[in-house]
C-alpha positions in Angstrom: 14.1 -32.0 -14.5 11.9 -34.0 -16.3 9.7 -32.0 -19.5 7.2 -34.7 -18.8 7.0 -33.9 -15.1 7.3 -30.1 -15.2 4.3 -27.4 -15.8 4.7 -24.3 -16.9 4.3 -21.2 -14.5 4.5 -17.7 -14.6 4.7 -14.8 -12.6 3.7 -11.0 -13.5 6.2 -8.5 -12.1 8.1 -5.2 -12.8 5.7 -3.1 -15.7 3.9 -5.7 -18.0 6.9 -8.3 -17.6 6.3 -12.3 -16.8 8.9 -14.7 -15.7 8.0 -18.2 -17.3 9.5 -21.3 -16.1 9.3 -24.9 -15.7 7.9 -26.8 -12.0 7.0 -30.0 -10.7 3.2 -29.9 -9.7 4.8 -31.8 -6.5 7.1 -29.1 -5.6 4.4 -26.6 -5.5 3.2 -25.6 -2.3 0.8 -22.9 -3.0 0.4 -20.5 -6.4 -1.2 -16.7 -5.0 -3.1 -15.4 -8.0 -3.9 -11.4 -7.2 -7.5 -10.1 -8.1 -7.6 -8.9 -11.7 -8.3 -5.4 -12.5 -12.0 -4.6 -12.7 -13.3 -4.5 -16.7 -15.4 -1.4 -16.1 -14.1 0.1 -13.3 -16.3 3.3 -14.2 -19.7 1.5 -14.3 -18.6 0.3 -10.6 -17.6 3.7 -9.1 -21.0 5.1 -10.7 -23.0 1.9 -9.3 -21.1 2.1 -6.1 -21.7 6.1 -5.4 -25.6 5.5 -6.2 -26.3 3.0 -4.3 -23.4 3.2 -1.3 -23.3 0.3 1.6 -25.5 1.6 4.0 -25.5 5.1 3.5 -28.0 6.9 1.1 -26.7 8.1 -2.7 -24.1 10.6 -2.4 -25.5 13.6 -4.1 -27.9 13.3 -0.7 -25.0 13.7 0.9 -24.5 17.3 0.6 -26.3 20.7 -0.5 -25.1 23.3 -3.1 -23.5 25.7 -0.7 -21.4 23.1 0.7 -17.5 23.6 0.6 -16.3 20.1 0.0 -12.9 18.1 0.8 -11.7 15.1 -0.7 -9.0 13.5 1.6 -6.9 11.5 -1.3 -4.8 8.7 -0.3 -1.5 8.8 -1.8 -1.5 6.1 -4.7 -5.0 5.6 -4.5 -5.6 2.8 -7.8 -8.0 4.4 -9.7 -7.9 7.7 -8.2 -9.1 9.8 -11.1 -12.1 7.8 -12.4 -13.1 8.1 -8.6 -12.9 11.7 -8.6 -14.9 12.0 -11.9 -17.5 9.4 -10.3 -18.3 11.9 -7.6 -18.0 15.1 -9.6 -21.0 13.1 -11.6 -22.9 13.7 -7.9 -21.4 17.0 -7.0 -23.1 18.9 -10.1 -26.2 17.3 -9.8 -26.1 19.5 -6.5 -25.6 22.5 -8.8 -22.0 22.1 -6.2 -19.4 24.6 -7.6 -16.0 23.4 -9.2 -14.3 26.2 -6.6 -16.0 24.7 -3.6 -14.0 21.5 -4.5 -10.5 20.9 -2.7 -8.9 17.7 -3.4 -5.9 17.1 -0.6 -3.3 14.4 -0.5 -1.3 13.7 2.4 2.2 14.7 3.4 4.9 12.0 3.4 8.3 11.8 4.4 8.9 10.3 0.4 9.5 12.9 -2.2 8.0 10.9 -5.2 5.8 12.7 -8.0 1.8 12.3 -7.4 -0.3 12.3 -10.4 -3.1 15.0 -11.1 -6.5 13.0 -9.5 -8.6 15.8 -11.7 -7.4 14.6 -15.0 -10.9 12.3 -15.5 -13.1 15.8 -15.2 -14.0 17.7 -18.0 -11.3 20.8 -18.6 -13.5 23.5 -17.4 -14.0 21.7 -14.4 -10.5 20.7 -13.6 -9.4 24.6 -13.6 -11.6 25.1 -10.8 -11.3 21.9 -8.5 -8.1 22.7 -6.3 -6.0 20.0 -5.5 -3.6 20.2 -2.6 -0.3 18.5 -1.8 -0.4 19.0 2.1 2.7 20.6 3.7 3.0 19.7 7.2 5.7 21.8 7.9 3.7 25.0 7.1 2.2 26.1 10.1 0.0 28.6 8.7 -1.7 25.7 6.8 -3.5 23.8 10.1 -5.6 24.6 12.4 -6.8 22.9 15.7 -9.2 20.4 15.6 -9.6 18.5 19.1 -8.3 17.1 21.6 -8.0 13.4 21.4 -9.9 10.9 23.9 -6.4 10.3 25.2 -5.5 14.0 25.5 -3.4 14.7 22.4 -4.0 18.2 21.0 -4.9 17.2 16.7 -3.8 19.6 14.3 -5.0 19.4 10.8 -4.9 20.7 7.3 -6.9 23.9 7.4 -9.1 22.9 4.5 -10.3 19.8 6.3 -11.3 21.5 9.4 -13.2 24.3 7.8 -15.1 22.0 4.8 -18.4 21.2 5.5 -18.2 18.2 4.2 -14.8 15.3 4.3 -15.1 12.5 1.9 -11.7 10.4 2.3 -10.7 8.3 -0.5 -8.2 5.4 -0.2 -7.4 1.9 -1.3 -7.2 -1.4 1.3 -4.1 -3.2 2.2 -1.7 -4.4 4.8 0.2 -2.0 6.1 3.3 -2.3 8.6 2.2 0.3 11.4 -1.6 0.1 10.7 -2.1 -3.6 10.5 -5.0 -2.5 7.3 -5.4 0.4 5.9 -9.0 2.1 5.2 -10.4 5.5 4.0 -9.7 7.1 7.2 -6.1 6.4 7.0 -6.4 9.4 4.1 -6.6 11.7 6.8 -4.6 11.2 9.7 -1.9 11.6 10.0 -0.8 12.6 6.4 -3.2 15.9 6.8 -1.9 16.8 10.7 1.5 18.6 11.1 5.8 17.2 11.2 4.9 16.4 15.0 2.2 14.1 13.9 3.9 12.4 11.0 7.0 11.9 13.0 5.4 10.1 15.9 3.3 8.1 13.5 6.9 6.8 11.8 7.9 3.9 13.9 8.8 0.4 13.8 7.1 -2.4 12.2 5.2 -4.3 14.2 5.6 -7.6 12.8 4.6 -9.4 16.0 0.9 -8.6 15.4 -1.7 -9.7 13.0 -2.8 -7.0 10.1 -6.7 -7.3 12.3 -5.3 -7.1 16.0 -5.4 -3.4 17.8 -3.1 -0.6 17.0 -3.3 2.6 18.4 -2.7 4.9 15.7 -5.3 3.3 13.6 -7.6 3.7 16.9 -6.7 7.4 16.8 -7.2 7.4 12.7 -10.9 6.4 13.4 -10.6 9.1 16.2 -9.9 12.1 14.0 -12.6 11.1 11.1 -15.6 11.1 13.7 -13.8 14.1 15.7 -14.3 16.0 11.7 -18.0 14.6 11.4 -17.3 12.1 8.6 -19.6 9.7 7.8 -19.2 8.5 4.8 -15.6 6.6 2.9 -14.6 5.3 -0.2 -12.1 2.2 -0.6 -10.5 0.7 -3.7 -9.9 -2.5 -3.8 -6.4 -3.3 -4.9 -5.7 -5.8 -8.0 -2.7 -7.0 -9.8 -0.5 -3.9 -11.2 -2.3 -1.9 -8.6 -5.0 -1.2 -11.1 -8.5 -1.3 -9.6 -10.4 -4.6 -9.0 -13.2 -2.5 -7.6 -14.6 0.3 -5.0 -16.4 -0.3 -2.0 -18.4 3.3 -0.7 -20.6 4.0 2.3 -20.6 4.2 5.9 -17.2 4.1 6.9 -17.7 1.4 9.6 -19.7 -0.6 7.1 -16.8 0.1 3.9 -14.0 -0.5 6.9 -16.1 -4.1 7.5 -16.2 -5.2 4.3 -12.7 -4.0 2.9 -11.1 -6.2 5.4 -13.1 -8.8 4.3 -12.3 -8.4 0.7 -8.7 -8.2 1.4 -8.4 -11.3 3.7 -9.8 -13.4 0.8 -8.0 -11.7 -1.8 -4.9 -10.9 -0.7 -4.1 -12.9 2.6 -1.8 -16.6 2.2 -2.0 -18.8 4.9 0.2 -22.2 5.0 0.5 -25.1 7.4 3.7 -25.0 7.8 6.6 -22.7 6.3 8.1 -24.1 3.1 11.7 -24.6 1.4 11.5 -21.5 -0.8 9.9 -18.2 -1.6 9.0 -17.2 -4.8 8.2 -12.9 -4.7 7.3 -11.5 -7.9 6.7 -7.7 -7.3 5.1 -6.1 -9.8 6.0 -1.9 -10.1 2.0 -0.7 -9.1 2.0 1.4 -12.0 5.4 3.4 -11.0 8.7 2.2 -11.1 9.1 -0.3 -8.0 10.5 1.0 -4.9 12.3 -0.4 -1.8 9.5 0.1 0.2 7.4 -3.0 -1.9 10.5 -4.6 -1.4 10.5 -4.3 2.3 6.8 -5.3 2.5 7.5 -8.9 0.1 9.7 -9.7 2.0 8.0 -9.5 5.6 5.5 -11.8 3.6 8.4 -14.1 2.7 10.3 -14.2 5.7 6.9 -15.4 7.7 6.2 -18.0 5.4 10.2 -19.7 4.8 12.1 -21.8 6.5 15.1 -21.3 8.2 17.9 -21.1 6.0 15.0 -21.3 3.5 15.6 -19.1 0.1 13.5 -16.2 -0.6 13.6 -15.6 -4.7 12.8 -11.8 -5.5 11.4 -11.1 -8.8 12.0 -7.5 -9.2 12.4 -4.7 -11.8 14.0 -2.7 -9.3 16.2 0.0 -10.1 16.3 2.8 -7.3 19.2 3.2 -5.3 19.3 1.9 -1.5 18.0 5.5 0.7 19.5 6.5 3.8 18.4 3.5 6.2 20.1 0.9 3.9 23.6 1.9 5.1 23.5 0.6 8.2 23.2 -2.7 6.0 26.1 -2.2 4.4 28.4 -1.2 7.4 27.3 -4.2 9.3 29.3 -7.6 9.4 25.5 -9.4 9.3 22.2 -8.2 8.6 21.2 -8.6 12.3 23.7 -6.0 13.7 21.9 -3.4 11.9 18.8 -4.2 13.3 19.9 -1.8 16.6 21.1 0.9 15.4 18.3 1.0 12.5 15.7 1.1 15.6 18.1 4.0 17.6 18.3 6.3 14.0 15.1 5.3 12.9 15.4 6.7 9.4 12.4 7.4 7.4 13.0 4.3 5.3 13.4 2.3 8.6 11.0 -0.1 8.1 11.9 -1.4 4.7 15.7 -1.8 5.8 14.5 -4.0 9.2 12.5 -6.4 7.1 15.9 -6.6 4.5 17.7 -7.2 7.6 15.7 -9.8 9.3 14.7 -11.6 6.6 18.5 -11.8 5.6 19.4 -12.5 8.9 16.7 -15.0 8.8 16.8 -16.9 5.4 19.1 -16.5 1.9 18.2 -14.1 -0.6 18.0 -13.7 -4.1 17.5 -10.8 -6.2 16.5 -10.0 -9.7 16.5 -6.4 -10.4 18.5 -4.2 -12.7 21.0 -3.0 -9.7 24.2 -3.4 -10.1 25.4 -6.9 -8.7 27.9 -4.9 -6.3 25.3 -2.7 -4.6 22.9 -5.9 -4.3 25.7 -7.9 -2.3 26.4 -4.8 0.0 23.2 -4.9 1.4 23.0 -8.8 1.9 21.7 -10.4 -0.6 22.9 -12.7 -3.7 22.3 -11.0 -7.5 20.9 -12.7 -10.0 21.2 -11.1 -13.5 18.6 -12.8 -15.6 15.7 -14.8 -15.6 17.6 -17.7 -16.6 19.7 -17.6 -13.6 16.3 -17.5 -11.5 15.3 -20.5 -13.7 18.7 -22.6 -12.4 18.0 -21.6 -9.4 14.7 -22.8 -8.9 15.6 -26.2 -10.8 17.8 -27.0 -7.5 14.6 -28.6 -6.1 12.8 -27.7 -2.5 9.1 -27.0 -2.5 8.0 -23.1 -3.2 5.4 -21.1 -2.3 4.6 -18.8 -5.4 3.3 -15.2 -4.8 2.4 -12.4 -7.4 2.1 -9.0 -6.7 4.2 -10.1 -3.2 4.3 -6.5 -2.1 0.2 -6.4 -1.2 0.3 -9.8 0.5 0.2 -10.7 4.3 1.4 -14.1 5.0 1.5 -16.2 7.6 1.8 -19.7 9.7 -1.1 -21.2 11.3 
């Protein structure tokens, strides 16, 4: 390669890490830059709350008596200086700290949440309950409804019984619900085992993020079924740190989050290219198989066949349950089947290893071992330099950063 010729790029991934290199303008097909995080995210939650999209200030929202529940999406960016925001409204109310539940949703992960009270003042934080939901525990819901297409809904018991359900989430693409939005904080993450486990299923990569799905349809459902009115959204930047907050009407904050995220976060290309470059940053957390799975859906949509799809990774977790059946398969398409017959709870990020595998060649740098990257179908690569050699073996690339949040696809 020519020093003349070449540029220098780089790519943000893993915790605070960049990958420089050297590329030929000419080679470059596309470079995604993610939204950076917002300067003073707290000035825009306390704008945002005051003066919400079609809905009047929050405080108006609700009366002192009120016994209040905050549906928290799991890894909400941002999530305590949201919660402090709307305490900010809640006193104003003369609303007591005891009235207060905060509840995240159940999930089929184990991973440790972080405390969402730790922006309120300490004497507030002792009385604001916050609430991991157990779905299992069938002394904890209570019915709500019958859906419009006769499905009894269970939920969390403190949902049905607040006065007042203020979900809190972040927009993004999401495998099952095409895009997520506030409601997606309540259903069905607050419901019961028999909920969750007919909400796990495959992903349906045949659809754009915007068409119909019916469990977002039943989502949407549930919120007006518990009289909520009003949502909040962060948006998502890189290092899922907060690039902003959208509050309001939840039809209105639904509207404009997809919006936001098509022009922030969506890459569209003419035709697919040569090679995939997927830096995945670790969204604050270390980075798990599941950010994998969703960079790579992007990646496989946009390469060529036989194409090469280079992920830039801090990844250290070990492969979960699903990922066997990638290693006791000849090729990565035979475990496609009985993936969809087990349908493990990590089932969708070990179909999109599998087909994009199946599909294209792919690269790895993480800090697995080299053995357990090659069991499950793809090639190691131990340092940046060896990503740097690889790269210099020409074919135009498509450059994405912060790959995990991106949807991708050919016109």
């Amino acid at each position: 390669m020519s020093a003349r010729s070449a540029f220098s790029q780089s790519l943000r991934y893993g915790q605070g890490q960049t990958f420089h290199f050297d590329l030929e303008p000419n080679r470059i097909v596309r470079r995604h830059r993610p939204p950076e995080p917002s300067s003073n995210f707290v000035a825009e939650v306390r704008e945002q709350l005051q003066q919400p999209l079609d809905f009047p200030p929050l405080e108006l929202a609700i009366v002192p008596e009120d016994k209040i529940a905050i549906a928290l999406d799991r890894h909400t960016p941002g999530a305590a200086e949201v919660i402090a925001g709307m305490w900010d409204h809640f006193e104003r109310r003369s609303v007591r700290p005891e009235d207060i539940t905060i509840l995240q949703p159940a999930s089929w992960q184990t991973e440790k949440l972080s405390d969402p009270r730790l922006g309120l003042p300490e004497s507030v934080r002792c009385g604001v309950k916050w609430v991991i939901h157990d779905a299992t525990d069938k002394k904890r819901e209570a019915y709500l409804a019958n859906s419009a297409g006769g499905e009894r809904i269970y939920m969390a018991r403190e949902i049905v019984d607040a006065d007042v359900v203020f979900p809190v989430g972040s927009v993004g693409f999401d495998p099952l619900l095409g895009i997520r939005n506030a409601s997606s904080a309540i259903y069905p993450g607050l419901s019961n085992v028999d909920a969750l486990a007919k909400a796990r299923g495959q992903d349906h990569s045949e659809l754009r993020p915007e068409d119909d799905r019916p469990l977002r349809q039943l989502q949407d459902e549930v919120a007006w079924l518990l009289g909520v009115q009003m949502g909040l959204q962060v948006l998502p930047g890189v290092g899922n740190q907060p690039a902003g907050l959208l509050c309001g009407a939840l039809d209105s904050v639904t509207a404009a989050g997809r919006i936001w995220l098509k022009q922030h976060w969506h890459v569209e290309l003419p035709q697919r290219c040569e090679v995939v470059v997927a830096a995945v940053d670790a969204d604050g957390s270390e980075t798990s198989w599941a950010q994998i799975g969703a960079a790579l859906q992007t990646a496989r949509n946009l390469v060529q066949r036989r194409g090469k799809i280079v992920l830039i990774t801090s990844l250290a977790e070990e492969p979960s349950e699903g990922f066997a059946f990638l290693r006791e398969s000849e090729t990565p398409r035979e475990a496609l089947k009985p993936l969809r017959i087990e349908s493990p709870p990590d089932l969708i990020p070990a179909s999109r290893l599998a087909s994009a595998a199946d599909w294209a060649s792919v690269y790895l740098l993480s800090r697995l071992k080299n053995d357990v990257v090659e069991s499950h179908c793809m090639t190691p690569l131990e340092s940046e330099a060896e990503v740097t050699r690889l790269l210099d073996r020409g074919g135009a690339c498509l450059l994405l950063e912060g790959a995990q949040h991106t949807f991708g696809y050919v016109a």
